[in-house]
C-alpha positions, -999 to +999 in steps of 0.1 A: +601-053-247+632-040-252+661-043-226+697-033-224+730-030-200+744+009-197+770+016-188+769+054-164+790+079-176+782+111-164+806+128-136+787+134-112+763+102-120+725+100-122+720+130-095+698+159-090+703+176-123+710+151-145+684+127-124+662+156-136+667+159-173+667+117-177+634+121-164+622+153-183+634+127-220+617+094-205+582+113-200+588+123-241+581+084-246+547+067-248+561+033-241+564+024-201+602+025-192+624+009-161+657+017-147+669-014-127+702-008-106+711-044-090+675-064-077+662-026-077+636-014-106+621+021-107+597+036-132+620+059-150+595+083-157+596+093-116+623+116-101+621+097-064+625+063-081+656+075-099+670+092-070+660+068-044+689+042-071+716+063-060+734+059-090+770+068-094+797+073-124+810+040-136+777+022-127+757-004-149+724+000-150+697-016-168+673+002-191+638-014-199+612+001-221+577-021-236+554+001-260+554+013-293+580+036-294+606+014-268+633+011-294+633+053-297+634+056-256+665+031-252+683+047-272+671+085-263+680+077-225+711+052-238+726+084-251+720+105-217+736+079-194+767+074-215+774+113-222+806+121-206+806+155-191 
């Protein structure tokens, strides 16, 4: 299991679109992956679950992936969160 802190960079946060295409590159991964956001922890691979986070620019969030390609979908979805638009 591999887990890190992230920092959310995106302008208009993890919302709609981009809430969208995080979700589109966490289904690319075999290995079971978790966005926490406080106490909160969603399957990342769901659109509700990320949306129902609320996340907004400047938040840290918590990635969590477990399966055979986990190192490959931190840093895949790492590279989402922290693109400044």
């Amino acid at each position: 299991m591999v887990e890190t802190n992230v920092e959310v960079k995106l302008k208009t946060g993890l919302q709609a679109r981009q809430a969208a295409l995080f979700v589109q590159e966490a289904n690319r991964y075999k290995a079971e992956v978790y966005l926490k956001k406080e106490e909160k922890k969603v399957n990342a691979k769901s659109i509700m679950g990320i949306m129902s986070l609320a996340i907004a620019r400047g938040t840290t969030v918590t990635l969590i992936a477990d399966g055979s390609d986990e190192s490959d979908a931190i840093k895949g979805l790492s590279s989402i969160i922290q693109k400044a638009d």
